[in-house]
C-alpha positions in Angstrom: 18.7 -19.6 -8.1 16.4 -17.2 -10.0 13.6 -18.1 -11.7 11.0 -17.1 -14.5 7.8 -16.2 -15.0 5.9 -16.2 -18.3 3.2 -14.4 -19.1 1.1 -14.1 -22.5 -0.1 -10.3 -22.8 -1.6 -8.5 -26.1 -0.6 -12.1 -28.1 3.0 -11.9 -27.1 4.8 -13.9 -24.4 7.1 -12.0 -21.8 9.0 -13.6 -19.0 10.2 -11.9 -16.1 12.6 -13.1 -13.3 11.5 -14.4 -10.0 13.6 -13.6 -7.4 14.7 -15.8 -4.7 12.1 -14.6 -2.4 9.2 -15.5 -4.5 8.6 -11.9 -6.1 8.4 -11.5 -10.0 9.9 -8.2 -11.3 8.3 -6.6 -13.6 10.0 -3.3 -13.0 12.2 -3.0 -15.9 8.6 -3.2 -18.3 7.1 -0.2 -16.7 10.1 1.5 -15.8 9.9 3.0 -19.9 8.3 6.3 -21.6 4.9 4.5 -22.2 4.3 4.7 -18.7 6.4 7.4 -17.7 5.1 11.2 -18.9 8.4 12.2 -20.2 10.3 9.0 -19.9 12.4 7.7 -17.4 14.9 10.4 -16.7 12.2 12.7 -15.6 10.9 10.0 -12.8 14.9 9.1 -11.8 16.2 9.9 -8.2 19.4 10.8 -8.1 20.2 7.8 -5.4 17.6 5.5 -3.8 16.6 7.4 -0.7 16.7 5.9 3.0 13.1 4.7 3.3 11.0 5.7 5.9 8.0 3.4 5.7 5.2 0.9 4.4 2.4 2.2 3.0 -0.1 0.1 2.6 -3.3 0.9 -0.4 -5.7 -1.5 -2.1 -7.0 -0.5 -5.6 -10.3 0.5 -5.0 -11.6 -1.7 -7.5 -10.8 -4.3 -10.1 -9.3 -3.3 -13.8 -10.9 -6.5 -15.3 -12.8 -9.1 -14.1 -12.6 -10.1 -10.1 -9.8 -12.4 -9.7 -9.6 -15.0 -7.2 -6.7 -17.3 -5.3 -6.7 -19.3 -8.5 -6.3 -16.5 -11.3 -3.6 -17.2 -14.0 0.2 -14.6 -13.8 -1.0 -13.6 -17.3 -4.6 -12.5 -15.9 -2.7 -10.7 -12.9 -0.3 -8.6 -15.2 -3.3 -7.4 -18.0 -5.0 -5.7 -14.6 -1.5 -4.2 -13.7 -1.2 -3.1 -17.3 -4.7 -1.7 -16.7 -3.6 -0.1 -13.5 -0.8 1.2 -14.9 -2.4 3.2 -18.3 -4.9 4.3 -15.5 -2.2 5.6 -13.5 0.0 7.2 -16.1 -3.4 8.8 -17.7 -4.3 10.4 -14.1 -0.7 10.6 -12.2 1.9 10.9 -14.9 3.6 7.4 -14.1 2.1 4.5 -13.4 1.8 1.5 -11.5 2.0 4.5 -9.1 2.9 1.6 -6.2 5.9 0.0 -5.7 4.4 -3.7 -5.0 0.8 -5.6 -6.4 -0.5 -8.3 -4.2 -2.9 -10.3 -5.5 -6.0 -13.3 -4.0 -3.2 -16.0 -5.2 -0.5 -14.5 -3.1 1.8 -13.4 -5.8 3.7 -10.5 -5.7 4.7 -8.5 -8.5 7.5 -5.8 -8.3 5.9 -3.0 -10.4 7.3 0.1 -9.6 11.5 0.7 -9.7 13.1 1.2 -6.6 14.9 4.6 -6.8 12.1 6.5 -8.8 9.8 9.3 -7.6 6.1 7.1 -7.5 2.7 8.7 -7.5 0.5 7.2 -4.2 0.3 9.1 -1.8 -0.1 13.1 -1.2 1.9 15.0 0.7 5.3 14.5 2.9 6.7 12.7 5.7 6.5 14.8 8.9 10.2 14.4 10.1 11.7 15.5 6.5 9.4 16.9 4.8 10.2 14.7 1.6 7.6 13.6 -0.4 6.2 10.2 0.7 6.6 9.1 -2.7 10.1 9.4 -2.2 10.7 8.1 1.0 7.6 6.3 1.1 7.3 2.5 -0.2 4.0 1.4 -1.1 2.3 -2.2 -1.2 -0.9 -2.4 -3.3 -3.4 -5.0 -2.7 -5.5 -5.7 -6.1 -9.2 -5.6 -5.1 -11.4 -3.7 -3.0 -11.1 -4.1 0.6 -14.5 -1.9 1.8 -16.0 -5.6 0.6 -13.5 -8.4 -0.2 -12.1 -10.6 2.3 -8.9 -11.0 3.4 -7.9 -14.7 2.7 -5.4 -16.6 3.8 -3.0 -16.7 0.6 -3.8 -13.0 0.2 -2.2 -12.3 3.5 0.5 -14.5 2.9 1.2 -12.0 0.2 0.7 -8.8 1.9 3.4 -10.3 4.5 5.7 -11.4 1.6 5.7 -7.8 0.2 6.5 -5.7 2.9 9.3 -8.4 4.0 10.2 -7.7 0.4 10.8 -3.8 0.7 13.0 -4.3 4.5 15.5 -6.0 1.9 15.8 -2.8 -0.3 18.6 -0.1 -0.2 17.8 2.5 2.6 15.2 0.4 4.2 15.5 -2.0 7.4 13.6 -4.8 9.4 11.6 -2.4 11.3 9.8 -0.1 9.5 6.6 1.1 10.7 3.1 0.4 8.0 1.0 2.9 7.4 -2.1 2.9 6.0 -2.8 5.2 3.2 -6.0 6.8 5.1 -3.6 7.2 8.3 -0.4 8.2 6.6 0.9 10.8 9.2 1.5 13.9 6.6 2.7 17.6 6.2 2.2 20.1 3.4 5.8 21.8 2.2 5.7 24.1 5.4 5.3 21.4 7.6 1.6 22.0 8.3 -0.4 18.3 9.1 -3.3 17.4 6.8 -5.3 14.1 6.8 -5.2 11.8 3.9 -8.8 11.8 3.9 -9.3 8.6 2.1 -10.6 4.5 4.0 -8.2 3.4 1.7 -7.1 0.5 2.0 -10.5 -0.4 3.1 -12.1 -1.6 6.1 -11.6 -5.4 5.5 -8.2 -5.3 5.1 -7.7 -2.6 8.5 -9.6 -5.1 10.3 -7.9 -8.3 9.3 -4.7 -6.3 10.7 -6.5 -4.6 14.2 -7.2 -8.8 14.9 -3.4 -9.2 14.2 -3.5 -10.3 11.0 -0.3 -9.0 10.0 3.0 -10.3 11.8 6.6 -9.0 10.7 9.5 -10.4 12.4 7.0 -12.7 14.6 5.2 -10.0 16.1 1.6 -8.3 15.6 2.1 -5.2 13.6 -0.8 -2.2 14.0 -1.0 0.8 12.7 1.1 3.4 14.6 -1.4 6.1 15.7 -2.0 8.0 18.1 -5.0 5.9 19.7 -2.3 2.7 20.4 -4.3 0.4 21.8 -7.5 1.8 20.7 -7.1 1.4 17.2 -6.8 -2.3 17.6 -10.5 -2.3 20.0 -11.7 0.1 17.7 -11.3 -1.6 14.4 -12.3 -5.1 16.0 -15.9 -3.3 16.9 -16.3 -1.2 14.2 -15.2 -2.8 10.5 -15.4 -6.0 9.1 -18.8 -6.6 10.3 -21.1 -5.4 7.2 -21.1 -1.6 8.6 -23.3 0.0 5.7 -21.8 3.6 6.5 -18.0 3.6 5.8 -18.2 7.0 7.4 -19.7 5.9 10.7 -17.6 2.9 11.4 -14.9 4.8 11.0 -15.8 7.1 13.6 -16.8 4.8 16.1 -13.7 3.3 15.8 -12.1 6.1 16.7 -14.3 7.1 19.6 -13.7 3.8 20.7 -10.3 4.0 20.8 -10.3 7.9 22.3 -12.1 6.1 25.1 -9.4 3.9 26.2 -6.5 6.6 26.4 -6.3 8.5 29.5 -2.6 10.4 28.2 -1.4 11.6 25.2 1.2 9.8 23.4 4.6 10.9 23.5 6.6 10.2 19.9 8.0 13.1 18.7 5.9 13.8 15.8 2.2 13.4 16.0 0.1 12.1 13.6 -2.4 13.8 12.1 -6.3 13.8 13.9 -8.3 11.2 12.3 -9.3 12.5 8.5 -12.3 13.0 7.5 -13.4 10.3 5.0 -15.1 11.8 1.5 -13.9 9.4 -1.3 -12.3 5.7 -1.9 -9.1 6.0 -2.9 -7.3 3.9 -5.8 
């Protein structure tokens, strides 16, 4: 049975259909030439790609007031309208993200599956397609270099990326990425670094403790270090660090220090970037 959501935005109300797994799809609102530099057509894939991966971003930031667990649906969409015009100003298209998650838990469904988004740079190693092809990406409203990860929040962030394994082209096992250890390639295959904390050291912590299950296991970011990124985040973020910077790399001397091999996947991610700006 699917259900409704009504929202009042700019003086008019707008409902939107809640699907059976709790997500309200905004899609179809954004998925138009107001948001979309040279409409729709012009952001269209000719078929919804297999997807590759999770990647997982906060916003940096707030557009509006700080929201809480107990913020209103219509409070949540004028900051996704705000992200959005933000977005479409600076990227061309906006939401850029596929997914919002927000303090309350909801999820919104912002960006159309089967359109090329605007998150991350660069391309996935093993195809060289753009990651915002073949990429999905879940955005968590705030800014996780300070806010906490609660409870309902994470309840959220697990609801979202159970949402994109149900897609077209995706499956139950895709790996999560986040955006500041996206493995990436230029067009000739050459590895950069994202070069961004994004989505904050909060949020990588909550997960390094095992925050984030899928499928009833502990899910951690696939890197090189293994192991070491779990020890390394538990030390080094999440604790008040006053140097983004410096936690960052003493996490990942701390995990260098408990690898004796190198790993052996077939493509290796990129060395750890160097951090120089929040990303949205």
């Amino acid at each position: 049975m699917l259900n409704q959501q009504v929202v009042t935005f700019a003086g008019d109300d707008l409902g939107f259909v809640v699907n059976d797994h709790g997500v309200i799809d905004a899609t179809a609102y954004f998925n138009t030439g107001e948001f979309m530099a040279g409409g729709p057509e012009r952001w269209a894939l000719a078929a919804p790609p297999e997807v590759h991966a999770v990647l997982l971003h906060h916003w940096g930031g707030w557009y509006g007031p700080r929201l809480d667990a107990k913020a209103t649906p219509s409070e949540e969409f004028a900051q996704i309208v705000g992200c959005a015009r933000d977005h479409r100003e600076r990227f061309g298209i906006g939401p850029g993200y596929s997914l919002n998650v927000f303090p309350s838990g909801r999820v919104w469904a912002v960006g159309k599956h089967g359109t090329h988004r605007a998150h991350t740079a660069g391309r996935e190693p093993q195809t060289r397609e753009r990651w915002n092809v073949v990429g999905r990406a879940v955005a968590v409203a705030g800014d996780y270099e300070t806010e906490d990860v609660t409870v309902t929040l994470a309840r959220g962030i697990r609801d979202a990326i159970a949402e994109v394994t149900r897609w077209p082209g995706a499956g139950r096992n895709l790996p999560v990425f986040e955006h500041g250890l996206t493995p990436t390639v230029d067009s000739a295959g050459v590895m950069f670094a994202q070069a961004t904390p994004c989505p904050g050291r909060n949020l990588a912590a909550w997960r390094a403790a095992g925050g984030l299950t899928l499928n009833g296991a502990e899910s951690h970011q696939p890197d090189r270090f293994g192991e070491g990124y779990v020890q390394g985040y538990r030390v080094g973020f999440g604790r008040g660090v006053k140097d983004v910077l410096a936690a960052f790399d003493d996490a990942m001397d701390a995990g260098a220090a408990l690898i004796s091999a190198p790993p052996d996947p077939p493509v290796v991610p990129a060395a750890p970037p160097v951090l120089t700006a929040v990303s949205r």
